[in-house]
N, C-alpha and C positions, 0 to 999 in steps of 0.2 A: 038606222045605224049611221052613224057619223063615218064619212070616209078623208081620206087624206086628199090635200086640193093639189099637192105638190111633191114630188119625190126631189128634192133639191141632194145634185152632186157632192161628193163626199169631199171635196177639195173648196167648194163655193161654201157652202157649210159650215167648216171648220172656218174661213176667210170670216164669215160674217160672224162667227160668233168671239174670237179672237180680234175682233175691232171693238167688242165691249168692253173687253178685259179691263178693271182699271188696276194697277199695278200700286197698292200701298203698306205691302206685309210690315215692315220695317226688319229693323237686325237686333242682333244680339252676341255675344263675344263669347266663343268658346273656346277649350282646350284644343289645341293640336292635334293632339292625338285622339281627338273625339269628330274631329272634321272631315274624315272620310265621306264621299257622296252631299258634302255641304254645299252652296253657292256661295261666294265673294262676295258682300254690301259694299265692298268699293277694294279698287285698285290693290296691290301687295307692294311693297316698295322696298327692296333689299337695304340693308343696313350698311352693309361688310360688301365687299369685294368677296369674289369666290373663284380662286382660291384665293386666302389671304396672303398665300409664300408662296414663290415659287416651286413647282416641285417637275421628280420625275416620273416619269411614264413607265421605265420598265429597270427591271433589274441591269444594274449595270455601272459604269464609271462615270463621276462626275470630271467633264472636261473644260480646258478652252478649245473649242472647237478649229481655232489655226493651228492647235498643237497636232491636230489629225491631217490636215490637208495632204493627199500624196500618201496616204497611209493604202496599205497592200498587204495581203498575203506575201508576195512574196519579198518586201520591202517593207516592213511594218514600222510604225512610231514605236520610241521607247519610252515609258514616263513613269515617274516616280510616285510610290503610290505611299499617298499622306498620310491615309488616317481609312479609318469604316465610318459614314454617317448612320448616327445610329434612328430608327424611325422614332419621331415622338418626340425629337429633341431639335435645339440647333443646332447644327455644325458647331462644331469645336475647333474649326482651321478654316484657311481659304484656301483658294488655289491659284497658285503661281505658276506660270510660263514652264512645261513641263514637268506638271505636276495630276496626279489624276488622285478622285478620292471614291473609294466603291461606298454606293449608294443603291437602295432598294426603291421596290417599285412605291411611289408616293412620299418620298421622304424629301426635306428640304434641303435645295438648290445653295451652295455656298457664293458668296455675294459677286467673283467674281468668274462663275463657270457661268455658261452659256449652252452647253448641250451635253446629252448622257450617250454614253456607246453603249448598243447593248453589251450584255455579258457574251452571247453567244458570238461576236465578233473580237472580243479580247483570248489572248494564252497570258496567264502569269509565269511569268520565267523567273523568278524567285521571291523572295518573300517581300520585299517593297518595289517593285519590277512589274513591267505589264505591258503585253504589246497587243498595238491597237492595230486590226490586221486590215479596217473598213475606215473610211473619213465619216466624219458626220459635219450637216451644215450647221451653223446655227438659229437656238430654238429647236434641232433635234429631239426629240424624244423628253423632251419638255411641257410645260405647262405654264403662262407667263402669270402674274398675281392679274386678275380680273378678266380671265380668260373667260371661264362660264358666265360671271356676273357684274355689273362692274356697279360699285354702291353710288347708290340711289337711283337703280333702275329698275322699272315696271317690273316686276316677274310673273305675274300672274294679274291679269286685266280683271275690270271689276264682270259680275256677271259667268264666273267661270265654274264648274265643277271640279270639286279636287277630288283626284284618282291619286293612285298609289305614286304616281312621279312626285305631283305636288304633294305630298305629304313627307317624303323624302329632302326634296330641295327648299322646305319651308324648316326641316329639322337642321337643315345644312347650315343653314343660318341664324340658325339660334331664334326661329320664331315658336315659340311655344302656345302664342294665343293667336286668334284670328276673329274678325271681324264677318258674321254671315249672315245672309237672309233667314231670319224668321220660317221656320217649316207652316205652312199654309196649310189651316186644318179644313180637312174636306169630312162633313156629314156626311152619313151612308144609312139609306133607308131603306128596310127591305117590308114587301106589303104582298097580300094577299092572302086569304082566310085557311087556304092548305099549306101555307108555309112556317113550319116548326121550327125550332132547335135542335142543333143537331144534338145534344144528349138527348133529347125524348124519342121515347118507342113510338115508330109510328103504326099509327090508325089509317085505314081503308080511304085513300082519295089524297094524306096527307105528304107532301115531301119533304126532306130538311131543308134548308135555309143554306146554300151554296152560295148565293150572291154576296155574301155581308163578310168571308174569309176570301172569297178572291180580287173583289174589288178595294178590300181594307188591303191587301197585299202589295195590288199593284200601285195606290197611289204611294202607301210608304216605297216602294224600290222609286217611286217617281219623285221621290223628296219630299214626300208628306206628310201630316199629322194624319189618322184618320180616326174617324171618330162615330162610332156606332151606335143608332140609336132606337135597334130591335126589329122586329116584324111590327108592321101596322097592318091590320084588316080592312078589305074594301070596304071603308067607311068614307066617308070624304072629309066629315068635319072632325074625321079621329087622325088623317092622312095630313088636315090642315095645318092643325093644331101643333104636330111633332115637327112639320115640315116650317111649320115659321119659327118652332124653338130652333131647332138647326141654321135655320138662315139666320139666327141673332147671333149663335154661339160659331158659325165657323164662315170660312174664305169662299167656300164653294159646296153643295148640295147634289149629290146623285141619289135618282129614287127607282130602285130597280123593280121592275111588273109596274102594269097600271098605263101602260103607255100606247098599245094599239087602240085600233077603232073596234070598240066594242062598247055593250051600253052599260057594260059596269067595269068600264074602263076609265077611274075619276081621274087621274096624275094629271093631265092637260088641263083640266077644267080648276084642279086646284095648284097648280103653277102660277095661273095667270090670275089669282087671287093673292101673289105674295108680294108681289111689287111690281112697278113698272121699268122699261117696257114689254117684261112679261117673253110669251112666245116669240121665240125669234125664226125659228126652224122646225117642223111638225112633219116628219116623213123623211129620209134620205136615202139615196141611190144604191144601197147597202144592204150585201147579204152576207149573211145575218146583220140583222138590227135595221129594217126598214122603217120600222113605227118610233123613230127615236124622238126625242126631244131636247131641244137646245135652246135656252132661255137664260133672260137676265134680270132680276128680280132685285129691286133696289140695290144696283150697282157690283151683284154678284149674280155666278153663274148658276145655274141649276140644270141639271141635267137629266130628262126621264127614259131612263133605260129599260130594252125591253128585261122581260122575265127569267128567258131561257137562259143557262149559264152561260151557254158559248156566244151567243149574242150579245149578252153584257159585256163581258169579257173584251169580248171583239169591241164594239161600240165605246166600252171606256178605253180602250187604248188609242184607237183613234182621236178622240175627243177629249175627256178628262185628263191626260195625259201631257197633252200640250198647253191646256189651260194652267194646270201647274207647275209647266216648265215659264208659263210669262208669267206669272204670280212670282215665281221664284228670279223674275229677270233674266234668266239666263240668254247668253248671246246667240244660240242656235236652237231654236222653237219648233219642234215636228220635224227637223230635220235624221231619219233614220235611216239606216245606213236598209238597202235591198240589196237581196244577193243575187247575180243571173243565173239559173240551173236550168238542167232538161228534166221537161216531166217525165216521169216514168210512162204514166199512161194516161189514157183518153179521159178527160177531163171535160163531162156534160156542163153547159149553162144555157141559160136563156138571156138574150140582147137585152137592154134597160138600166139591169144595176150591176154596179161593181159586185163581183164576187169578190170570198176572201177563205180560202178553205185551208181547213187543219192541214196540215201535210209533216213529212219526215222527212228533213235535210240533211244530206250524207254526201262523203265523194266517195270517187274511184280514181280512176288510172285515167280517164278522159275530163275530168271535170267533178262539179257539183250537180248532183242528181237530188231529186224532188216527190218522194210519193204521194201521192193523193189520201188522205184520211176520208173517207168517205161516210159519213156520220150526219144526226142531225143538231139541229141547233140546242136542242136539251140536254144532252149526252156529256155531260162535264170529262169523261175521261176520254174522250178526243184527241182534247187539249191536252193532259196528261199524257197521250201517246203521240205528241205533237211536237216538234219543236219551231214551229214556223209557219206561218201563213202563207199561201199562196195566191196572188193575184191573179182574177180573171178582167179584163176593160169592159167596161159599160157596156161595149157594142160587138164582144163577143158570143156568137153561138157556138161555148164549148171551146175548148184544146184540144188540138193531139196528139199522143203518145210522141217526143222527140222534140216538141218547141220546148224555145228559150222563154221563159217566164218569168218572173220579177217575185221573188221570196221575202217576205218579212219576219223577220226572226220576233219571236213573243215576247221579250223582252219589254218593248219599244223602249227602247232606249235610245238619248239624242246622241249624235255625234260630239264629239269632246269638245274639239275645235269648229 
């Protein structure tokens, strides 16, 4: 029986195999309002100033702001009030040296005011009359033209994900198309002779097929195409055969089972059959997903994951995860946000490999607490009753009950910025 020569660290690992990456998806130009969770293929360049007019910030009078100086409660300014600006329009007057025009929150700035009083700092003492009980400086309670934006600058760098802000301040500006990387289509091969469909009744020894809906999930939330291409039976030249159609048709190849040392264990043996330089990594410091594999097969990644669901699971989020955050170019690669909580309770491992265990992320009244899921690596609803992984280090024997611990939320999702 074939054993593993090397357990290589989950951090050295991902390093070597992310220096293979070659980064050539290309773009393509979408709607706007379709660009949610997209990347940038280059820079955003504002058009327009933003705001294009000046406006105000809160409900209240348009001033000259020396017309307030010295203004008090019980000394108040008196100013003659011009006109109402109406929102949506321009001013229809300006304003003159004791002169005030009431204006709403956002409406534009008449050419020669300079700051807005609030409402709550004015009394109207007759019907064009108003006293101002508070000074404002000027640029109070304003907004100058090119305050948020000023035209022709950067707004969003190339390489960036747009979330809901940018989707917002891309409308602000009148951008309706955008320029983005190409979604990187990842194969997904699920193999071994007891794994079904999940519509089929099963038979005595058979399971359904869990890796090919969790794994096709997390690369789309990871910006991907995914692309399934069945159950294959431990055959090797039936494993070969789909596995080099998938490397012609897509960016990147995960092949879940088939991956430990065992003797009708083929994925390695037909990895290193699909191009060079083939295996890069065969084993890693990870629990679940010790017998992983990480390879690069003429100039693209392939990845053999183990079987169990929460080992794949696990294993492509670490791994296939990041590979499609550099395909996609983005500016921050694996970087995920960990949260520090206390464990609930004692937490068994063994020194060697990084642990990574189900747990349940909650606060209280002292912080963010951390249960332990205590399951095995087959068990898909773990995960299900999970929201967050919990780290153990390499060279721990076991937690307990009240340390600070390092929690990764299942998402894996990158940091924005």
């Amino acid at each position: 029986m074939p054993e593993f020569l090397k357990l290589t660290p989950i951090k050295q690992a991902l390093e070597v195999l992310l220096s293979h990456v070659e980064v050539n998806i290309g773009s393509e130009r979408v709607k706007t309002i379709d660009a949610l969770g997209r990347v940038t293929a280059k820079p955003v360049i504002s058009p327009i100033p933003l705001p294009q007019f000046p406006r105000s910030t809160m409900d209240g009078y348009a001033v000259r702001a020396s017309d307030t100086f010295g203004a008090s409660e019980g000394l108040p300014a008196y100013l003659h009030v011009k006109g109402e600006i109406h929102m949506g329009t321009t001013p229809g007057f300006d304003i003159q040296a004791g002169e005030a025009g009431l204006i709403h929150t956002g409406g534009m700035l008449p050419n020669s005011c300079n700051a807005v009083v609030m409402l709550e700092h004015t009394q109207k003492v007759g019907e064009d009359t108003v006293e101002i009980l508070r000074p404002v400086a000027v640029g109070e309670n304003t907004i100058k033209v090119g305050e948020d934006v000023q035209e022709g600058e950067e707004v969003i760098q190339r390489g960036e994900r747009i979330h809901p802000p940018e989707m917002g301040g891309l409308a602000a500006l009148g951008i309706v198309e955008l320029e983005v990387v190409r979604k990187p289509v990842v194969g997904i091969i699920s193999t071994g002779d007891e794994v079904v469909p999940p519509d089929h009744d099963l038979l005595p020894g058979q399971v359904r097929d869990v890796n090919s809906y969790t794994l096709s999930s997390l690369m789309e939330l990871s910006g991907a195409s995914p692309k399934r291409y069945g159950i294959i039976p431990d055959q090797a030249d039936k494993l070969l055969s789909i596995s080099a159609r998938a490397l012609n048709e897509c960016d990147m190849v995960l092949i879940a089972a088939g991956s430990s040392a065992s003797a009708r264990d083929i994925t390695a043996q037909v990895i290193n059959q699909l191009g060079s330089p083939g295996l890069l990594v065969h084993g890693v410091a990870i629990k679940p997903g010790k017998p992983t594999i990480l390879a690069v097969c003429s100039h693209k990644v392939v990845i053999g994951l183990p079987g169990n669901p929460v080992s794949a699971f696990v294993v492509a989020g670490f791994f296939a995860v990041p590979v499609v955050e550099s395909l996609l170019g983005l500016s921050n690669v694996a970087v995920y946000p960990r949260i520090p909580a206390r464990l609930s309770n004692n937490l068994p491992s063994e020194a060697g490999r990084e642990d990574w265990v189900a747990g349940r992320l909650y606060s209280n009244q002292s912080g963010y607490v951390v249960d332990p899921i205590f399951s095995k690596s087959n068990l898909i609803f773990s995960l299900v009753r999970a929201n967050c992984l919990i780290r153990v280090p390499l060279d721990a024997n076991g937690l307990s009950a009240d340390t600070i611990v390092e929690v990764q939320l299942l998402s894996f999702s990158s940091l924005p910025k």
